[in-house]
C-alpha positions as CSV (number, residue, x, y, z in Angstrom):
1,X,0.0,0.0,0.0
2,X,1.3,3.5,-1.1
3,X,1.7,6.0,2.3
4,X,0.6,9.4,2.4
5,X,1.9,12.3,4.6
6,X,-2.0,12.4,6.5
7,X,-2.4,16.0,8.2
8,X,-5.1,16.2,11.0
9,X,-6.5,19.8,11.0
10,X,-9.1,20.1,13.8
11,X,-12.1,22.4,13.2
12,X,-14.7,23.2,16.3
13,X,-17.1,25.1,14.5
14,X,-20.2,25.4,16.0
15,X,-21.5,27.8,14.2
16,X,-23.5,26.4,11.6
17,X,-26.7,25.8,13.4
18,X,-28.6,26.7,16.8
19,X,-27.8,23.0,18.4
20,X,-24.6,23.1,19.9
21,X,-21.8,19.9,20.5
22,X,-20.0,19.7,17.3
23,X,-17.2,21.9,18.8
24,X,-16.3,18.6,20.4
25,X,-15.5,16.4,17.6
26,X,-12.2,17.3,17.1
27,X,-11.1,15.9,20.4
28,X,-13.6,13.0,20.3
29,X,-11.8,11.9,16.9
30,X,-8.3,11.9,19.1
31,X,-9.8,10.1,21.8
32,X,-11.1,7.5,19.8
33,X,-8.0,7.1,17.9
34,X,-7.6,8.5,14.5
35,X,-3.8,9.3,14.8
36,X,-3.1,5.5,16.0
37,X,-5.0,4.1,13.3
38,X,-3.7,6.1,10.4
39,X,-0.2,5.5,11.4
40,X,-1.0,1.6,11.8
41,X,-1.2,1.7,8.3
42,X,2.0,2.9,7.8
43,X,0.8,6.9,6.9
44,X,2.8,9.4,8.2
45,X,0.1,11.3,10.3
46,X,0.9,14.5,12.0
47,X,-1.8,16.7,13.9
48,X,-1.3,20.4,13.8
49,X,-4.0,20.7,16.5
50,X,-7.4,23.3,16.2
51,X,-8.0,26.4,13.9
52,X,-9.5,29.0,15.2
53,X,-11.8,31.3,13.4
54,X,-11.0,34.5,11.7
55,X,-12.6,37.9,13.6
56,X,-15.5,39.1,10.9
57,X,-16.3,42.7,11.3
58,X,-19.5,41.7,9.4
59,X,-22.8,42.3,11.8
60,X,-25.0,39.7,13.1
61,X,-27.6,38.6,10.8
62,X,-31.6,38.5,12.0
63,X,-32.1,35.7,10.6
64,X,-28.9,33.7,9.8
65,X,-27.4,31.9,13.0
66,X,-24.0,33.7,13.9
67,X,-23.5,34.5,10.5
68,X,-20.1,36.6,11.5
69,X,-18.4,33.3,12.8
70,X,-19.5,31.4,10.1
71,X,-17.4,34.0,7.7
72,X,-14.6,34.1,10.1
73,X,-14.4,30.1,10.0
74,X,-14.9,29.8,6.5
75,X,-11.6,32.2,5.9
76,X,-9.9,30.4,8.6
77,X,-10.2,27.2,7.0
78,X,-9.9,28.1,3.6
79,X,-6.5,29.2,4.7
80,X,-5.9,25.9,6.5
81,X,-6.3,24.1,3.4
82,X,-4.0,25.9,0.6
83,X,-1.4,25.6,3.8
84,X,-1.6,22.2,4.4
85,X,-2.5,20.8,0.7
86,X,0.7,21.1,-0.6
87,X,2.1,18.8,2.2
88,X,0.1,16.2,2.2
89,X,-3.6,15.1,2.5
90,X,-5.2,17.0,5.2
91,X,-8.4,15.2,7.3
92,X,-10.6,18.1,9.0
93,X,-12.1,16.9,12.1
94,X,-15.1,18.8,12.6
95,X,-17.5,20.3,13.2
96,X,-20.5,21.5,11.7
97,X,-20.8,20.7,7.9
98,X,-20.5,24.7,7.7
99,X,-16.9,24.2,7.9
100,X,-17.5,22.8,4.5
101,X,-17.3,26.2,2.9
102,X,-13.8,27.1,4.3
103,X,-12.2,23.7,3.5
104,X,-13.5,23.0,-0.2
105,X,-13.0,26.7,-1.2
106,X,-9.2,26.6,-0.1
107,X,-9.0,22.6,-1.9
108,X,-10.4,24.1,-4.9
109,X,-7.7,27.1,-4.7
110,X,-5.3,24.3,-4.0
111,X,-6.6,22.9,-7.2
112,X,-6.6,25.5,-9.6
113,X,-3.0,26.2,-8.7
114,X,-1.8,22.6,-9.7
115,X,-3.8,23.0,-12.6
116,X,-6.0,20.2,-11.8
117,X,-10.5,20.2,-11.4
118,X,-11.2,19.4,-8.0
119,X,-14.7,17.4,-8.0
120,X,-16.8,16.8,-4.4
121,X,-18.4,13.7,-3.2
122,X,-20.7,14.8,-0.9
123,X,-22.4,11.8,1.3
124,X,-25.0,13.4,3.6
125,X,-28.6,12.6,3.9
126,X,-28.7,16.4,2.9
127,X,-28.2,18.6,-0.2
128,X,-26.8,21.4,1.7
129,X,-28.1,23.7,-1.4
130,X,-29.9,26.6,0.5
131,X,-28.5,29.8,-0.2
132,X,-28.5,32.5,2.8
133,X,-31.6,34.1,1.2
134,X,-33.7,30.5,0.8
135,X,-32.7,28.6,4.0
136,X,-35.8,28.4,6.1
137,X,-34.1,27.8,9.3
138,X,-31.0,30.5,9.3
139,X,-28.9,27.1,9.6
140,X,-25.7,28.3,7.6
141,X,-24.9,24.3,7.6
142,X,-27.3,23.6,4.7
143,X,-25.6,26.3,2.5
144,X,-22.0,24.8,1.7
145,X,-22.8,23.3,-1.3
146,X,-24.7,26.3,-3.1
147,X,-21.4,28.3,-1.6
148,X,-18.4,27.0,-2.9
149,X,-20.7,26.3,-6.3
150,X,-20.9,30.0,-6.8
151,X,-24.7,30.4,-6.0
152,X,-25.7,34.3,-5.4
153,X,-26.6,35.3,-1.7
154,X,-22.9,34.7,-0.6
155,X,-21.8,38.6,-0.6
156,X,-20.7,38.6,3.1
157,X,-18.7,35.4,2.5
158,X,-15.1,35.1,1.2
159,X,-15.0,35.6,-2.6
160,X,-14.5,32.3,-4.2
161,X,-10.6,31.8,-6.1
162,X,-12.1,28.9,-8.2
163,X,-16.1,28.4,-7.8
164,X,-16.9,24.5,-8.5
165,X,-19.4,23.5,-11.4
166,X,-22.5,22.0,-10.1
167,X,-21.1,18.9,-12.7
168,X,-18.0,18.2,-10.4
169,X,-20.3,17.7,-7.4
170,X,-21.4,13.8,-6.8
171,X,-24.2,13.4,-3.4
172,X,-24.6,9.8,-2.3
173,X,-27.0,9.2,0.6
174,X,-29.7,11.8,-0.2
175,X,-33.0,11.2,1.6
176,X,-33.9,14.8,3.0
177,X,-33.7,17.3,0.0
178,X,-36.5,20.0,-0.4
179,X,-37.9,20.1,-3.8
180,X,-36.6,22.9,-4.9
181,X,-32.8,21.7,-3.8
182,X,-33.3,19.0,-6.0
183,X,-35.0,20.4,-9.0
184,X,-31.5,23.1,-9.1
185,X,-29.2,20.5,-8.7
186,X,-30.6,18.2,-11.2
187,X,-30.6,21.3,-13.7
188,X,-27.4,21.9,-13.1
189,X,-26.3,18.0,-13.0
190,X,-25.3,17.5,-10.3
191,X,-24.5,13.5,-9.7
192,X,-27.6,12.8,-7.6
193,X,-28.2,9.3,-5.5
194,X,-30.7,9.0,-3.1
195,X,-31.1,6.0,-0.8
196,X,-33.9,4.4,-3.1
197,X,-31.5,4.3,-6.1
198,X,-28.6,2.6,-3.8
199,X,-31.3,0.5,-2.2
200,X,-32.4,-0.9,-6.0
201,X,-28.7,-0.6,-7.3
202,X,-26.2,-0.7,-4.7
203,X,-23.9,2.0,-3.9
204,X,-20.8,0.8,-6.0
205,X,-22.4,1.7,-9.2
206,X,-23.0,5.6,-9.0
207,X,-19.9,5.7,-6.7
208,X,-17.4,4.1,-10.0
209,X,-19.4,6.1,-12.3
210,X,-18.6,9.5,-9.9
211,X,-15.1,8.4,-9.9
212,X,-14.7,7.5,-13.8
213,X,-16.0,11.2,-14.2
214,X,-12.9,12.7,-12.0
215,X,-10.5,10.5,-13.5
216,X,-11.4,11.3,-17.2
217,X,-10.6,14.6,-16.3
218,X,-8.0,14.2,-14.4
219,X,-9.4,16.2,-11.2
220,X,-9.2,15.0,-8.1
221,X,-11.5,14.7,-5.3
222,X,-12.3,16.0,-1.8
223,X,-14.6,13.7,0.3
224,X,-17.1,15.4,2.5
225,X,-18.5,12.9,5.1
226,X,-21.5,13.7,7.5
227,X,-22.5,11.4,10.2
228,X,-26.0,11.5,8.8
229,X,-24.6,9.7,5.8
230,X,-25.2,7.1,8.1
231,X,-28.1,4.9,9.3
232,X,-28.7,6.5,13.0
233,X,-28.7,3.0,14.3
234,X,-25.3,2.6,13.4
235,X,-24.1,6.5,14.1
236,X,-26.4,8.1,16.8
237,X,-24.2,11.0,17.5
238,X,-25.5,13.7,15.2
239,X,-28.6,16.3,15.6
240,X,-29.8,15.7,12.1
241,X,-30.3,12.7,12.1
242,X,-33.1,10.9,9.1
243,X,-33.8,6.8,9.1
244,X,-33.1,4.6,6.2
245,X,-29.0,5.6,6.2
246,X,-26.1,3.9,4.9
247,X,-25.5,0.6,6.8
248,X,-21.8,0.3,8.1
249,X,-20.9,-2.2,5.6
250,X,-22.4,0.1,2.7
251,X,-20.1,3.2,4.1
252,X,-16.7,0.8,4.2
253,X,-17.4,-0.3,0.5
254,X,-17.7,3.5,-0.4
255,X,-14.5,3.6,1.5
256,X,-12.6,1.0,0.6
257,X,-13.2,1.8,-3.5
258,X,-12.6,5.7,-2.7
259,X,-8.8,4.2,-1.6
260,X,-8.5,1.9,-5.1
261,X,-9.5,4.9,-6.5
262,X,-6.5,6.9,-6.0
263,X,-8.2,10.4,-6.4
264,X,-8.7,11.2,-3.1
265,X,-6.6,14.6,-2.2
266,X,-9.1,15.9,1.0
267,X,-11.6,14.3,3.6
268,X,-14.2,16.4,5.9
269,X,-15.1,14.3,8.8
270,X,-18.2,16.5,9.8
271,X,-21.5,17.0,12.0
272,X,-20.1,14.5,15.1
273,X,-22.0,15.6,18.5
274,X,-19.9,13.5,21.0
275,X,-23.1,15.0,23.8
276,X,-25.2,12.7,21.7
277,X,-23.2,9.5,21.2
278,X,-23.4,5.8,22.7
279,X,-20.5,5.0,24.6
280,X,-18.1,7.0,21.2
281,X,-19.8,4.4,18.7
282,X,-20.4,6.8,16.4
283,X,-16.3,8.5,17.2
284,X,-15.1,5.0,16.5
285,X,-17.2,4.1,13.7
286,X,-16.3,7.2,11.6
287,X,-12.4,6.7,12.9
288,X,-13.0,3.2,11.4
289,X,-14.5,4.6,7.8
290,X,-11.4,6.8,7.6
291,X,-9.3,4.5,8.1
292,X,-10.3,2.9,5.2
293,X,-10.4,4.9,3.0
294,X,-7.1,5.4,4.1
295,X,-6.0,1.9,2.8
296,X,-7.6,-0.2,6.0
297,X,-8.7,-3.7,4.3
298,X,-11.8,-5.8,5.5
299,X,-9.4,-8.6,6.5
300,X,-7.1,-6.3,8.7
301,X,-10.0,-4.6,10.9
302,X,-9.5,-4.8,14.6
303,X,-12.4,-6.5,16.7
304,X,-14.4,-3.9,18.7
305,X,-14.4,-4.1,22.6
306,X,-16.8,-2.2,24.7
């Protein structure tokens, strides 16, 4: 197995929504292990500890949650990423998916510096398409997406060094999209799989044909994982959460054929509320997913004790 130079960039934001806990996953992803499992596989793994978020002279918002932190973190991050890019491959340990907005701006600058596409694989029960004017809630987390795609409504944000086409972005693990979301996204085609389609067709096939796209093009891809990816069975620990998730062994085959892949350049690990987990089931399972994609096979997983 090829190593990589793995860099572990923590983000506590907490910004992205009312309900509050995600500043712990950083911490919760050390505890349960990250580093040690990484570097089991031979990576060289080095964590440069937390970011903090830029100040933003930009007044709060009536209606969008802490909408100056979200700007201040989004810069922040985006910083965090052309920095550490270069280097290696850098894991941000969130977090609110939020964060989102900072890291795949600054992999897409990253990117367009190499003179290479960067494409997103975003697996989330959630489109995260609202723009600041459509989001019902004021939840800046359901905005990434339509962010670092170059939607309008993003004025008070960070201008964009190299906006994403909708076409570069792949969702797997869709089941709570308004219909408005989806009717944008499908216009602007956007690679679109819900949990019926993986439930009829598996989720190798629009995974391979996601992945055919990047390499044909030779892009490469940042991976933006959400706990709520995940059946809440299996990954309580989030405040999102929406039945009829990825099983465990569904989320390792994603994975597992990210690693054969070879196009993976960024992973988000987001939306982890260690106030809401089991005993760190959902710390360890997500530890467990990164790992591999990381290169971990199915023979060589460790037995769980609890």
């Amino acid at each position: 197995m090829d190593t990589q130079n793995v860099i572990l960039v923590g983000a506590p934001m907490d910004a992205g929504k009312r309900r509050q806990g995600c500043r712990m996953g950083p911490d919760a992803y050390r505890v349960a292990g990250l580093e040690q499992a990484l570097t089991d596989l031979g990576h060289q793994v080095s964590d440069i500890g937390n970011v903090s978020a830029d100040p933003s002279d930009v007044p709060e918002h009536p209606h969008l949650v802490a909408l100056p932190e979200c700007i201040g973190w989004s810069s922040a991050l985006s910083r965090a990423a052309q920095e550490t890019a270069p280097n290696g491959l850098p894991i941000f340990m969130g977090g609110d998916h939020a964060l989102s907005m900072g890291t795949v701006a600054g992999m897409a600058a990253h990117a367009d510096g190499i003179g290479r596409p960067l494409f997103v694989l975003w697996l989330d029960a959630h489109s995260d398409f609202h723009t600041p004017d459509s989001t019902g809630s004021g939840n800046l987390h359901g905005t990434p997406v339509a962010y670092f795609t170059g939607q309008p409504g993003f004025n008070a944000f960070p201008p964009l060094a190299a906006p994403i086409p909708t076409d570069r972005v792949g969702m797997i693990g869709l089941r709570s999209v308004d219909p408005a979301e989806r009717a944008r996204l499908e216009q602007d085609r956007a690679m679109l799989a819900d949990m019926r389609s993986i439930d009829e067709h598996g989720i190798k096939a629009p995974l391979i044909a996601f992945l055919d796209r990047v390499r044909a093009a030779n892009g490469i891809l940042h991976v933006s994982l959400d706990v709520d990816f995940l059946d809440p069975s299996i990954a309580p620990a989030v405040g999102t959460t929406v039945p009829g998730g990825a099983t465990e062994r569904e989320a390792h085959l994603a994975m597992e054929l990210l690693h054969e892949s070879g196009l993976v350049c960024s992973l988000d690990l987001v939306e982890l509320n260690p106030f809401l987990d089991e005993r760190g089931l959902t710390a360890k399972l997500m530890v467990d997913l990164a790992a591999s994609l990381l290169g971990r096979r199915i023979f060589d997983r460790p037995t769980r004790s609890f």
